[in-house]
C-alpha positions in Angstrom: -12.3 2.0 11.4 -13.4 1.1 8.0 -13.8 -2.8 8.9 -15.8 -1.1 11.4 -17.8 0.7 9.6 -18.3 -2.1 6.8 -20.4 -3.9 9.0 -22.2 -0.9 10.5 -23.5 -0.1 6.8 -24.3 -3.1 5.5 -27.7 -3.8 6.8 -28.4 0.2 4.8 -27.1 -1.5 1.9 -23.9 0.9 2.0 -20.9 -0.4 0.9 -17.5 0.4 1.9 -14.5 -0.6 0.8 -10.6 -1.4 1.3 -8.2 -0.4 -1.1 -4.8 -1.4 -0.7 -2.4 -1.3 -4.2 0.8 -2.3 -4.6 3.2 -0.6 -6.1 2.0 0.7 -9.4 3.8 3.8 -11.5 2.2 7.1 -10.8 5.0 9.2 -10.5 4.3 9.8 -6.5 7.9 9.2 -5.8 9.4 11.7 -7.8 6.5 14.2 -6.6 7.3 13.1 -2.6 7.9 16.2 -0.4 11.2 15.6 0.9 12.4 17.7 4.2 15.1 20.2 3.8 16.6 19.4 6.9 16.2 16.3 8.6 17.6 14.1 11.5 21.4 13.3 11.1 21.3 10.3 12.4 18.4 9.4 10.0 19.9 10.5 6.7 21.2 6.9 5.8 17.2 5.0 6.7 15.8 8.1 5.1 17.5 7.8 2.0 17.0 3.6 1.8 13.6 4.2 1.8 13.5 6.8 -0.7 15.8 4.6 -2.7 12.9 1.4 -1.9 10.2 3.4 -3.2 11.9 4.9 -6.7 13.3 1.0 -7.7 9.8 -0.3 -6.5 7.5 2.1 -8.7 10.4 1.9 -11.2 9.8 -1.5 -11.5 5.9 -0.7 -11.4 3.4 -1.5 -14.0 0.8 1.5 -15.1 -1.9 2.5 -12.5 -5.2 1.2 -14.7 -5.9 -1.7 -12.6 -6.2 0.3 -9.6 -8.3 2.8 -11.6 -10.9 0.3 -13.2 -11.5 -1.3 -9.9 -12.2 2.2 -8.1 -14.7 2.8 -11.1 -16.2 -0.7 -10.4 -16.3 0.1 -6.6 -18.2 3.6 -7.1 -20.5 2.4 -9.9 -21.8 -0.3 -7.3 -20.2 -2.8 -9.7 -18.0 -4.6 -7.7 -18.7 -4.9 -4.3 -16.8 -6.6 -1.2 -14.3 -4.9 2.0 -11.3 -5.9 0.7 -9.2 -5.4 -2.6 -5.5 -6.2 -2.9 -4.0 -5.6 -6.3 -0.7 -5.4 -7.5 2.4 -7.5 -8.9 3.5 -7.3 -5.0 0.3 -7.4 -3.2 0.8 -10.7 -2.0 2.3 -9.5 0.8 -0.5 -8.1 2.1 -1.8 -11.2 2.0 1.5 -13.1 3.3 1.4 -10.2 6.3 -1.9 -11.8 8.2 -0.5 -15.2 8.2 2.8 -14.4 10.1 3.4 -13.4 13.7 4.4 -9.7 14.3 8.0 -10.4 15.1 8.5 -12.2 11.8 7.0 -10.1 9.7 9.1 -6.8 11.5 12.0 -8.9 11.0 11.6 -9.5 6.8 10.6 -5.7 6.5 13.7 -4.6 8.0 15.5 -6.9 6.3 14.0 -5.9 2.9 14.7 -2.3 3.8 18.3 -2.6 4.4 17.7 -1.7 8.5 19.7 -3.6 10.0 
């Protein structure tokens, strides 16, 4: 949609924008609404992931990167659709070069899936 839109606005000379951060520390995994009761079978993916995401920001830097270029991107700065940022943004940019299966086999792999 917004890749979409991007090149609908840009003869009107409005800009739109793709923000995708890494991991950066903002606390949101502390603050993450966690269901009381959940699938059984789920518990042990549920709490990897939960796990992922604490040692990930843990290992975070703070979130001013991400907050100067949204002030560049508002003030008409900075222009362009995408933005990747982040110590481990790069695989945002690894993910478009590999095939699907690949890339669904390293994430499950990362995440302790299988």
């Amino acid at each position: 949609y917004s890749e979409s839109l991007y090149h609908e606005l840009l003869p009107l000379n409005i800009a739109v924008s793709i923000v995708a951060p890494g991991h950066f520390d903002t606390g949101i995994a502390g603050r993450k609404a966690r269901p009381a009761a959940g699938i059984p079978s789920y518990d042990a993916a549920r709490t990897r992931m939960y796990d992922t995401i604490a040692r990930d920001e843990a290992h975070a830097g703070p979130p001013d990167p991400v907050v100067r270029l949204l002030a560049e991107l508002v003030e008409g700065r900075r222009r362009g659709l995408r933005h990747v940022l982040g110590p481990d943004a790069l695989m945002h940019r690894v993910r478009r070069l590999l095939p699907d299966g690949l890339w669904a086999r390293g994430m499950r792999l990362a995440l302790r899936i299988e």
